[in-house]
KEKE-3310 file (N, C-alpha, C; in steps of 0.2 Angstrom, whole numbers, plus 5000, padded with zeros to 4 digits):
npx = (4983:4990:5002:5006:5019:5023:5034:5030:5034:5047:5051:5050:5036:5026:5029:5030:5014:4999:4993:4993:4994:4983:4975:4977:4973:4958:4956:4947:4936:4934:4921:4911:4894:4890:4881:4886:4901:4918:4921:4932:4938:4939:4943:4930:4920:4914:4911:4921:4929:4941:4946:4948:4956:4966:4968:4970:4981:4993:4994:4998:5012:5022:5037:5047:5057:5060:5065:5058:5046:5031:5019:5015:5010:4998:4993:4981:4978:4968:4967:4960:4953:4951:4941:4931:4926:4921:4912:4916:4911:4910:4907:4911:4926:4928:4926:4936:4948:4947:4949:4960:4970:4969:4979:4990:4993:4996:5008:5019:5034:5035:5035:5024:5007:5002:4987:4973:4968:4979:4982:4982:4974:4967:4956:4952:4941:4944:4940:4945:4959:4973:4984:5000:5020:5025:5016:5015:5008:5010:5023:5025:5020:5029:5041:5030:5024:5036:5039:5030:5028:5040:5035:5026:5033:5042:5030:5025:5036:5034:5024:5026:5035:5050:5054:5052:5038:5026:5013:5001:5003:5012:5005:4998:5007:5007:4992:4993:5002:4994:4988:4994:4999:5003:4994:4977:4965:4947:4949:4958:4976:4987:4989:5001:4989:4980:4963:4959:4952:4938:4935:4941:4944:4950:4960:4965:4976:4980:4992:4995:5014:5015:5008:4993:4991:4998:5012:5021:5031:5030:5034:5029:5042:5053:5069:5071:5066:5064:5069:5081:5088:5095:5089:5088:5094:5085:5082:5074:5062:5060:5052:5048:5039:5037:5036:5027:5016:5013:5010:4999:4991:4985:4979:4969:4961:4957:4950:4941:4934:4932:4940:4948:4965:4977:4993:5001:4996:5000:5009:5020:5023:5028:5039:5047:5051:5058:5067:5071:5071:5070:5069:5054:5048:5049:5038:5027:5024:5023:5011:4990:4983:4972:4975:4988:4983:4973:4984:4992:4983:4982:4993:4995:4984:4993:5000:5011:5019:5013:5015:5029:5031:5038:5036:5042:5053:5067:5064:5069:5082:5092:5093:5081:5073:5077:5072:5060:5058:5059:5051:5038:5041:5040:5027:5022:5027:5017:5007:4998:4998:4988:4998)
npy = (5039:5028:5021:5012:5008:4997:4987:4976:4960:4949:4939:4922:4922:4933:4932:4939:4939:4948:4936:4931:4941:4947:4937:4934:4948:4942:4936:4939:4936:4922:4910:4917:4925:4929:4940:4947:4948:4957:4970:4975:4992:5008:5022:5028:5015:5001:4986:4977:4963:4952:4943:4956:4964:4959:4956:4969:4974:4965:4966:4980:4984:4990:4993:4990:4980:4963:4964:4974:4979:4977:4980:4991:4989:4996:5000:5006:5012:5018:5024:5019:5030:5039:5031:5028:5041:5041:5035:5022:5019:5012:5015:5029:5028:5023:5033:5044:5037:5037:5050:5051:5046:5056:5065:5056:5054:5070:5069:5066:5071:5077:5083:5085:5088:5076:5069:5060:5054:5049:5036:5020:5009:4998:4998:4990:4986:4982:4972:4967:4965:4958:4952:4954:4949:4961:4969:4978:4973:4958:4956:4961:4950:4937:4931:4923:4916:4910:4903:4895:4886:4880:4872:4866:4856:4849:4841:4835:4827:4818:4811:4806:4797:4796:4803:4808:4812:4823:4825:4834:4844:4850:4853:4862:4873:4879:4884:4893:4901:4905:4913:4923:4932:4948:4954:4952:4945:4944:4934:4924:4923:4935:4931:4930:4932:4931:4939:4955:4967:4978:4992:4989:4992:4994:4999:4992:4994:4993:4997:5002:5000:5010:5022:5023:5024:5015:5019:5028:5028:5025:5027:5026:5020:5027:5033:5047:5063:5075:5076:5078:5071:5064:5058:5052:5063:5073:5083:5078:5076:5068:5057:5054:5062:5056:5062:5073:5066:5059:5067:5077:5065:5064:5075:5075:5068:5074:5086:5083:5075:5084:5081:5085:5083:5078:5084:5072:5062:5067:5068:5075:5074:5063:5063:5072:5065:5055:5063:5073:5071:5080:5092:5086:5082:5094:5103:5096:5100:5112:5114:5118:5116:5109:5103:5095:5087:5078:5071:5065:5055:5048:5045:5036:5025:5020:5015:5020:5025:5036:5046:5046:5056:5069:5085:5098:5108:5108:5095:5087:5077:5068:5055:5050:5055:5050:5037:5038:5040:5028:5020:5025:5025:5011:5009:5016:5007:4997:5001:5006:5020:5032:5036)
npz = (5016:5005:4992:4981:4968:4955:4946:4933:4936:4929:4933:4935:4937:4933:4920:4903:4896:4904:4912:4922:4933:4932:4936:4947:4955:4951:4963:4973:4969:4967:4973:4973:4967:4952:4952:4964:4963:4959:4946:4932:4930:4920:4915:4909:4907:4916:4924:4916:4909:4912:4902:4892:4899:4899:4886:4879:4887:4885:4873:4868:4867:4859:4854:4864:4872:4876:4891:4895:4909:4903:4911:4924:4940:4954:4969:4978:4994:5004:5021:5036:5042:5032:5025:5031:5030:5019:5021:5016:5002:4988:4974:4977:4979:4964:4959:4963:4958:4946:4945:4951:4943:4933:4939:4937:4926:4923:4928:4921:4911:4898:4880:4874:4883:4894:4895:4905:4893:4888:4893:4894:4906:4919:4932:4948:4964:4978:4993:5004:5017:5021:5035:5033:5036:5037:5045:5060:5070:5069:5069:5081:5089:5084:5094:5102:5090:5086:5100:5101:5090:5091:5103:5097:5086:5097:5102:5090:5088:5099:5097:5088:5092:5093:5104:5121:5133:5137:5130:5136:5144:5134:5126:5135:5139:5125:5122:5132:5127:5116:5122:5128:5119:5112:5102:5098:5089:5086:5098:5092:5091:5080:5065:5049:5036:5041:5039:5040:5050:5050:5040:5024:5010:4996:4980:4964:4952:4934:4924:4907:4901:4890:4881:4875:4863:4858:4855:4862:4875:4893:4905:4926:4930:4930:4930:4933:4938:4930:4914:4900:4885:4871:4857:4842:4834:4842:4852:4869:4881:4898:4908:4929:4940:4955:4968:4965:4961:4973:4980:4976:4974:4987:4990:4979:4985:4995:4990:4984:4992:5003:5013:5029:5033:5043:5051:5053:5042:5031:5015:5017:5029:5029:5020:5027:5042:5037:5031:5038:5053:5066:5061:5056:5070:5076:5068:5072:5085:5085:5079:5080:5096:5094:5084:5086:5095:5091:5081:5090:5094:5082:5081:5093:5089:5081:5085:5094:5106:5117:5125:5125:5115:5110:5121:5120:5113:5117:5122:5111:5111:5101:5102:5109:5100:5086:5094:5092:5078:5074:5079:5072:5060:5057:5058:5049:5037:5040:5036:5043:5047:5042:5030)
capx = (4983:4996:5000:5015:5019:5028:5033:5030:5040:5051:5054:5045:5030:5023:5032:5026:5009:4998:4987:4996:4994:4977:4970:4979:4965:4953:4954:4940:4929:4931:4916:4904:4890:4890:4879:4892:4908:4920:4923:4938:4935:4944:4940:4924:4918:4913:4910:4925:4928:4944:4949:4947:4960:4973:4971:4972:4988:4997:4992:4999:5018:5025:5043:5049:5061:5059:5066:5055:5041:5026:5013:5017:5004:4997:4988:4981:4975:4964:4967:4953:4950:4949:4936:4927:4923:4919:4909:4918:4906:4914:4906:4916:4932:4930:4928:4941:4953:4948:4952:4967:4973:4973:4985:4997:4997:4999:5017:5024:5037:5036:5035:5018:5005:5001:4983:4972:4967:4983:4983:4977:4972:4960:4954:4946:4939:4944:4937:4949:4966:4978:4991:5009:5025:5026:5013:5017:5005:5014:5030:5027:5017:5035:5043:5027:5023:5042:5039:5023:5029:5046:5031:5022:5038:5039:5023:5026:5043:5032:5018:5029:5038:5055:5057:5048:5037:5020:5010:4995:5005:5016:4998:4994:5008:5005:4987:4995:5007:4992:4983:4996:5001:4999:4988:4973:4959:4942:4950:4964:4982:4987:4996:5000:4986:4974:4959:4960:4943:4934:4933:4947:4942:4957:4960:4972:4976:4985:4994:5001:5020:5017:5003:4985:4991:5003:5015:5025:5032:5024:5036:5033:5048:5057:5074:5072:5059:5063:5077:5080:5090:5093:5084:5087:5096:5083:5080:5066:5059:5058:5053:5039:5040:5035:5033:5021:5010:5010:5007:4993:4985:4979:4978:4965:4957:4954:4946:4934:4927:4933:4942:4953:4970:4981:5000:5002:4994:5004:5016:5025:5025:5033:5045:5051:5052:5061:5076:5074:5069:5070:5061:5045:5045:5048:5034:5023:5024:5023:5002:4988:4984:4968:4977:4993:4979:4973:4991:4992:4978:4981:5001:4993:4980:4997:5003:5017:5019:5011:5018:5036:5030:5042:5032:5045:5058:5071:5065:5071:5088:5094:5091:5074:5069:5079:5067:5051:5056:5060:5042:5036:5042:5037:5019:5021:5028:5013:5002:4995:4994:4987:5001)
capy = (5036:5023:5022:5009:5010:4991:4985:4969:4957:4947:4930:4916:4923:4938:4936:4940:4942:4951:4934:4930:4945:4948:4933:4935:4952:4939:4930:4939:4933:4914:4906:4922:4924:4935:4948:4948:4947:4964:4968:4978:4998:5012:5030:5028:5011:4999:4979:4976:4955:4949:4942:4958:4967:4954:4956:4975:4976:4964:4969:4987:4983:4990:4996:4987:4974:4957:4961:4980:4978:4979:4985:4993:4990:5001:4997:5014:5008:5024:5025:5019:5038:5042:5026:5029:5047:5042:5030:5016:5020:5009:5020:5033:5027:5021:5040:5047:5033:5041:5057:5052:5045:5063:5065:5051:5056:5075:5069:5065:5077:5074:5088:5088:5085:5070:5067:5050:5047:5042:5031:5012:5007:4995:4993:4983:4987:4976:4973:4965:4965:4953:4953:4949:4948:4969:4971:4978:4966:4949:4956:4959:4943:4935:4928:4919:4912:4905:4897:4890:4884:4874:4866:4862:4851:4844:4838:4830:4820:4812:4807:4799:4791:4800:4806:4805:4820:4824:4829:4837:4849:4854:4857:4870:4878:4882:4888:4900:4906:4909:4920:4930:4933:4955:4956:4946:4948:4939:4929:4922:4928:4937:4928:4934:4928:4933:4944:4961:4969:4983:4994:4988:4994:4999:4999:4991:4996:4990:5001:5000:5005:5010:5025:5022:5024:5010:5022:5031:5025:5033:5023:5030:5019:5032:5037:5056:5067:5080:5076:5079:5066:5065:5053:5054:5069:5078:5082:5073:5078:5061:5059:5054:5065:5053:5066:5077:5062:5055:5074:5074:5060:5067:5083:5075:5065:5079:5093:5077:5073:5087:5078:5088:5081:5081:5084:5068:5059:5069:5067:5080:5074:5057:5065:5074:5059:5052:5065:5076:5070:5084:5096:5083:5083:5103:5103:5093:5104:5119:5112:5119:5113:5102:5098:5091:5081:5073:5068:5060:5050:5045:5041:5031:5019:5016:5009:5025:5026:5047:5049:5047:5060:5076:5088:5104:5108:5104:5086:5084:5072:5064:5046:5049:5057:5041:5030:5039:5040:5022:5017:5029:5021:5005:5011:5018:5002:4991:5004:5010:5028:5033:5042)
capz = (5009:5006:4985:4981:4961:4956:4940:4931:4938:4927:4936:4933:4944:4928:4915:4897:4898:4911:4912:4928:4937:4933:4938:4955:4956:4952:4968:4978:4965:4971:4976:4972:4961:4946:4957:4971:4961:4954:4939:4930:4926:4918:4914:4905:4907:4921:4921:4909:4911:4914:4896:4888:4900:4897:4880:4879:4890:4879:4865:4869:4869:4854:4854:4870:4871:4880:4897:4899:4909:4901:4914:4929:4943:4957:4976:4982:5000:5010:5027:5040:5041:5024:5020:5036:5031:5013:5021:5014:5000:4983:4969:4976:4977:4958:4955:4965:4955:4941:4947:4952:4936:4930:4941:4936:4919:4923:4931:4918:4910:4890:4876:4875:4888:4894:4900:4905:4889:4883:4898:4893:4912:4922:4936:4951:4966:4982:4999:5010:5018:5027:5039:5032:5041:5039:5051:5067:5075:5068:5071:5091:5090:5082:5098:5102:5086:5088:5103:5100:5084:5095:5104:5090:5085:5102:5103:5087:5089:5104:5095:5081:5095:5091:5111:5127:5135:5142:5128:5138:5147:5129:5122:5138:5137:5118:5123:5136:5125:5111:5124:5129:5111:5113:5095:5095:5085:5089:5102:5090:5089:5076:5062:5043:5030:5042:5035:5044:5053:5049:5031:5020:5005:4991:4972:4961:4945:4930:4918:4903:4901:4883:4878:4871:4856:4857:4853:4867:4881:4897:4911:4930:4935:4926:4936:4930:4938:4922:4911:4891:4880:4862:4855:4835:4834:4844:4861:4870:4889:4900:4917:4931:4946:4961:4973:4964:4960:4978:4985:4971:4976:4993:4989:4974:4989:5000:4988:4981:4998:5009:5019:5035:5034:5049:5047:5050:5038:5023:5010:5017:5033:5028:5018:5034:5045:5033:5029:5041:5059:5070:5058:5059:5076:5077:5063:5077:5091:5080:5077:5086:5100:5093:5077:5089:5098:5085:5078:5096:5094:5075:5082:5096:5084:5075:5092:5094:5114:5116:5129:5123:5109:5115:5121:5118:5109:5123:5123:5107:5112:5094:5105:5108:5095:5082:5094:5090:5072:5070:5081:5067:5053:5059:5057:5042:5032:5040:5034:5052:5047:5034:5024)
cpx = (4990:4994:5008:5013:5025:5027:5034:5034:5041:5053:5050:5038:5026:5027:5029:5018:5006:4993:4988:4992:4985:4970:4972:4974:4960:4951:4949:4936:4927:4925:4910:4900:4890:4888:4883:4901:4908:4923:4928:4933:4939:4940:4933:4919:4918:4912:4915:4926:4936:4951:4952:4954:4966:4975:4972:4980:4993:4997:4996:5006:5023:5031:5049:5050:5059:5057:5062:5050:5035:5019:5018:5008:5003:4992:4988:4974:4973:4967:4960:4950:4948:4942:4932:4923:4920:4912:4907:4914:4912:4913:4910:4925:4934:4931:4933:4948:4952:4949:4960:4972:4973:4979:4991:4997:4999:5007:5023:5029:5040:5035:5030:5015:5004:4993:4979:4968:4971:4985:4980:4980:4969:4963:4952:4948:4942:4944:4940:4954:4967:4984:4995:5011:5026:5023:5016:5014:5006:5019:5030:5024:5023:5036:5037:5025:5031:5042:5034:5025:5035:5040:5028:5027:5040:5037:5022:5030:5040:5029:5021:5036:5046:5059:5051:5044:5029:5016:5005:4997:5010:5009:4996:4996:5007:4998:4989:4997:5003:4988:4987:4999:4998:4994:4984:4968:4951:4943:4955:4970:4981:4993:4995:4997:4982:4970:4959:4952:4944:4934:4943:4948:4949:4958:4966:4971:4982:4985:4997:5008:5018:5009:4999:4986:4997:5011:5023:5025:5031:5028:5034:5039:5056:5063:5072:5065:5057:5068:5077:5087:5089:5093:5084:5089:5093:5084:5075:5065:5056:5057:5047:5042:5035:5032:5026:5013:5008:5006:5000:4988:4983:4976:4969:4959:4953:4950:4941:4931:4929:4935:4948:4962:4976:4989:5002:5003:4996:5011:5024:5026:5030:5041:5051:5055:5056:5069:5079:5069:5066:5066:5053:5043:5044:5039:5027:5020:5022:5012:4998:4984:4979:4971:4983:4988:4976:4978:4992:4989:4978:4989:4996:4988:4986:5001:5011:5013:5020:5015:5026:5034:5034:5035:5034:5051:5066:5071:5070:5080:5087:5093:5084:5070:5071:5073:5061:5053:5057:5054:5038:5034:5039:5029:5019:5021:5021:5007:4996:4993:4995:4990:5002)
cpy = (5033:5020:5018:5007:5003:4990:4979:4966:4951:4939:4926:4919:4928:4937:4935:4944:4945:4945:4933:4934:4948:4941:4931:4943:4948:4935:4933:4937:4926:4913:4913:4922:4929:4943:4951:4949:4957:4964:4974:4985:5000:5017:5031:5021:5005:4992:4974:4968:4957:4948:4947:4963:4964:4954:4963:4977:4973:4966:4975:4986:4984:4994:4991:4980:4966:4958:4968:4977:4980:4982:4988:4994:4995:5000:5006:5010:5014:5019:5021:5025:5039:5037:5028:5036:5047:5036:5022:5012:5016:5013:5027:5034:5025:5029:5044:5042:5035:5048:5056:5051:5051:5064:5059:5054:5064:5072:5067:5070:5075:5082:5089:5084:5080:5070:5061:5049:5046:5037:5026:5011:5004:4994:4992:4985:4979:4977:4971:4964:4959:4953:4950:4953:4956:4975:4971:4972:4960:4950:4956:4951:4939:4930:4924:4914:4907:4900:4892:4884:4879:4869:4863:4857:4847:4839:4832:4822:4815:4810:4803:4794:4791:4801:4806:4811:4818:4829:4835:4845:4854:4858:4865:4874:4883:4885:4895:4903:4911:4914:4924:4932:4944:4957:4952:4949:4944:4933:4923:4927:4929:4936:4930:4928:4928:4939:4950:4962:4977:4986:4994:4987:4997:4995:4995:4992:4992:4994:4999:5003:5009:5015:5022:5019:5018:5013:5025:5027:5028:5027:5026:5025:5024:5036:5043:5057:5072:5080:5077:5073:5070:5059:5056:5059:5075:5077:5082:5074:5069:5064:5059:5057:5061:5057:5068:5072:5060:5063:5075:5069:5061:5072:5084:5071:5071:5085:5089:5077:5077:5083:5081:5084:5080:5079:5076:5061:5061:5064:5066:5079:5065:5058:5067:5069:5056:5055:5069:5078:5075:5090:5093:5084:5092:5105:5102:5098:5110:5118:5114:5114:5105:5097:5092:5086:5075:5069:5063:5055:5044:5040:5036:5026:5017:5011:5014:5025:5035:5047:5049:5053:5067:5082:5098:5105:5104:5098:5084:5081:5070:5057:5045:5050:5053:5035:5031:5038:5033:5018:5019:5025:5016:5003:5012:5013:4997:4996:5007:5017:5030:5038:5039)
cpz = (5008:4998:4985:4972:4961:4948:4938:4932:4931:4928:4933:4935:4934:4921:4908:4898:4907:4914:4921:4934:4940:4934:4947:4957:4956:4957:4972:4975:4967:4973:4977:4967:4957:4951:4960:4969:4957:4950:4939:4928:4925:4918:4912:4906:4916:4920:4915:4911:4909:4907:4891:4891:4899:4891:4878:4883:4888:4874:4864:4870:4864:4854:4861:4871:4877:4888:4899:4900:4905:4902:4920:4933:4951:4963:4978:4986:5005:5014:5031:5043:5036:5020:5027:5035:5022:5012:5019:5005:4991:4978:4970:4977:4971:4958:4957:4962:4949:4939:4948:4946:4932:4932:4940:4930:4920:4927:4928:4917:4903:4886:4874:4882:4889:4900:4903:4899:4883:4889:4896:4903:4913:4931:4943:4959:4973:4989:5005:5010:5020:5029:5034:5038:5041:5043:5056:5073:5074:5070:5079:5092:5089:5087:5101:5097:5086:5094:5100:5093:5088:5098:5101:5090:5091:5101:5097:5086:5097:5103:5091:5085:5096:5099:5115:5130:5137:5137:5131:5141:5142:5126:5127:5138:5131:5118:5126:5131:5116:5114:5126:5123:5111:5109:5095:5091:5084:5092:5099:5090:5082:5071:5053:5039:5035:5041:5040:5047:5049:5042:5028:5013:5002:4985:4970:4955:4940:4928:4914:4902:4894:4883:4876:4865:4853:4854:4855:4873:4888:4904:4921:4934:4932:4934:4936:4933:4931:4920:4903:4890:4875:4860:4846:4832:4838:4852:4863:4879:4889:4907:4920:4937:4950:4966:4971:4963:4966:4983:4981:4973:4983:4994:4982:4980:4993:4996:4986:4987:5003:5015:5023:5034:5038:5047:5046:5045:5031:5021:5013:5022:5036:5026:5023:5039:5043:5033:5035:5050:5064:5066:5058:5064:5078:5073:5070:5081:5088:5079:5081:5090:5098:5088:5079:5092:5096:5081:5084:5096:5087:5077:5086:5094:5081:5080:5094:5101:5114:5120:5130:5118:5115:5115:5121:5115:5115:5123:5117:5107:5104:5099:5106:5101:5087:5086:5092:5081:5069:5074:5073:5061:5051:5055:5049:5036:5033:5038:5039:5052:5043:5029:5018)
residu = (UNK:UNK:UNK:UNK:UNK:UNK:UNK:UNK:UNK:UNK:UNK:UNK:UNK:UNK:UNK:UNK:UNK:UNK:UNK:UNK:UNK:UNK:UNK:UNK:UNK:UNK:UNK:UNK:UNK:UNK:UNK:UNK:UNK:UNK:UNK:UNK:UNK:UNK:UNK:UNK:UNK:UNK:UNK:UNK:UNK:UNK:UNK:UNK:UNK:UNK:UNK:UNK:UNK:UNK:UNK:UNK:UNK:UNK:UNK:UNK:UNK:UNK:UNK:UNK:UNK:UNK:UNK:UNK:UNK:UNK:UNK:UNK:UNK:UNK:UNK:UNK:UNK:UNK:UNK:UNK:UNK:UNK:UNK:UNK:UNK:UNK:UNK:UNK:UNK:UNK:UNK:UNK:UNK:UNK:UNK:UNK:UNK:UNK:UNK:UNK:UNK:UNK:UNK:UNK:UNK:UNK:UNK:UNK:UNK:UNK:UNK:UNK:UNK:UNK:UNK:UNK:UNK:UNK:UNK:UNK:UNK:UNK:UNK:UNK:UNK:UNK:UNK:UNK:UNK:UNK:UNK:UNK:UNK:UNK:UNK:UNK:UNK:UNK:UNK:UNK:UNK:UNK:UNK:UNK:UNK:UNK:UNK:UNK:UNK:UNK:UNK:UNK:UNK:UNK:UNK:UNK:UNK:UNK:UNK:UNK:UNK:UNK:UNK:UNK:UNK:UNK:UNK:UNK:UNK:UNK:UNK:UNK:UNK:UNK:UNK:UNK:UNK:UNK:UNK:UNK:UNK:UNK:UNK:UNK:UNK:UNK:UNK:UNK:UNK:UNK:UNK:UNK:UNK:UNK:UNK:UNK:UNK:UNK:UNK:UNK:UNK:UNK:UNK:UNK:UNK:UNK:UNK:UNK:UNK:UNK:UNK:UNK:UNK:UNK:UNK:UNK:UNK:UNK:UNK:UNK:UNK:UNK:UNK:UNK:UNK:UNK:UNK:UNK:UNK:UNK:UNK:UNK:UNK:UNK:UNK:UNK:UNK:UNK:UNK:UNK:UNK:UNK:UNK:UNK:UNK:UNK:UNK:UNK:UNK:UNK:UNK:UNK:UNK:UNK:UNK:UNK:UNK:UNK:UNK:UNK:UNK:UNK:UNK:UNK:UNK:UNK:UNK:UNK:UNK:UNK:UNK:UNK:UNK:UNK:UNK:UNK:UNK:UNK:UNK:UNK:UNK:UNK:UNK:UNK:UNK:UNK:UNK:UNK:UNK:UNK:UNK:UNK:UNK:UNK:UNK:UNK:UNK:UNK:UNK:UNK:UNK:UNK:UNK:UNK:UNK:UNK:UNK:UNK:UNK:UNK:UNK:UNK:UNK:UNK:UNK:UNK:UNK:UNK:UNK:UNK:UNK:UNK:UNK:UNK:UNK:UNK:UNK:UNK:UNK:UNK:UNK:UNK:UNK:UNK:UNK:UNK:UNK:UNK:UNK)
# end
């Protein structure tokens, strides 16, 4: 599960209104027919249009000065585990996106509760991915797309008569060099702004910064996981803890659909990776045997060479085990395994 929390961007690109933003979700809708197109939901409601959500999340922006954002949006992207075992099925990833939204609001850290419905929220269902340049498979592709693209230009300054050369033989290069390209994907190379294959189903949300009630400020870009201020003489609890939200959102996946989850594909096994390398790996080994076989297999679909994977504590060099964790990473940032 792979959950990235952004906030309204400021530049020319979002600013003021949310109209921007949400007619940038509305682009799988192009060229559909009402039957075939997705509409906006929220906690209670389904089919919401477009117009109405625009005008609810502006509308909602009472206290907050020019330059705070006013929504903060939300991609929670399953796994091709996790949609393959839910059978990719859309009614129930609405309902576990409403599940989950308990959990965003329980992580706040305010002087009363906060649950979802002081959350103003929407939203929308979306069926397909595409490469960017953070994929693993553009980036090894990379030095092909460079050449190819040198001969591209070539081929051009001799058509416009610029310089001399042998078209036909600049063109066969450049076919070679699209078939040995490592990533292909129905017999194309693999280049960013191409649609992905298989179930690429995930959610996007919109939230407002600002409570239901137009009243409270409910940021999670909050520095503070739990902190108190004084606010008016009094003291005031602020704070969004990150972790518990993102440990929360799998831990709300897996009790919804009973879904087994192997260390790798955790929170807590990112976290590790992250701070403290050699415990991940110690963590690994530490697995039994089928659960470490499976971690094998879920590292190898992310393109992590197994058989570098240390196989005992001994192996564990600081040089190896820095290459595995930056192969690892790799994976991680193009979305390759599903933590």
């Amino acid at each position: 599960m792979y959950i990235a929390i952004t906030r309204q961007h400021l530049g020319n690109q979002y600013q003021g209104s949310a109209r921007d933003f949400v007619n940038y979700l509305e682009k799988e809708n192009e060229g559909k027919s009402l039957e075939e197109q997705e509409h906006f939901f929220n906690q209670t409601e389904h089919d919401i249009d477009a117009e109405r959500v625009i005008a609810e999340i502006d509308a909602n922006t009472a206290k907050l000065s020019k330059r705070d954002p006013k929504f903060y949006s939300m991609m929670v992207s399953p796994s091709q585990a996790e949609l393959r075992h839910i059978g990719n099925d859309p009614e129930k990833l609405r309902q576990y996106t409403r599940e989950l939204m308990k959990t965003y609001a329980a992580a706040f850290y305010r002087d009363r509760e906060v649950t979802v419905r002081d959350i103003l929220y929407f939203a929308k269902l979306e069926r397909e991915r595409t490469y960017s340049e953070k994929d693993r498979q553009v980036k090894e592709n990379q030095p092909y797309a460079s050449k190819i693209l040198e001969l591209q230009h070539q081929v051009r300054a001799i058509q416009q008569g610029r310089v001399q050369g042998d078209i036909a033989k600049l063109q066969q290069r450049i076919q070679v060099l699209e078939q040995e390209a490592p990533h292909q994907q129905n017999g194309k190379r693999i280049v960013p702004g191409m649609a992905k294959e298989g179930h690429q189903s995930h959610i996007h949300i919109i939230v407002s910064r600002t409570d239901i009630t137009n009243t409270h400020s409910l940021s999670p870009g909050s520095k503070f996981r739990t902190s108190e201020t004084i606010l008016n003489g009094e003291k005031v609890k602020q704070g969004f803890d990150r972790d518990q939200f993102y440990r929360g959102a799998e831990k709300t996946f897996d009790r919804q659909f009973g879904y087994k989850r192997n260390f790798v594909e955790t929170y807590h096994a990112r976290n590790l990776l992250d701070k403290d390398p050699k415990r991940f790996f110690s963590a690994l080994l530490g697995l039994p045997a089928n659960e470490r076989q499976a971690a094998r297999q879920l590292l190898f679909k992310a393109g992590i060479k197994v058989p570098n994977i240390p196989t005992n504590k001994a192996q564990l060099a600081y040089k190896a085990m820095m290459q595995l964790k930056k192969g690892i990473g790799k994976a991680l940032e193009s979305g390759s395994i599903g933590i």
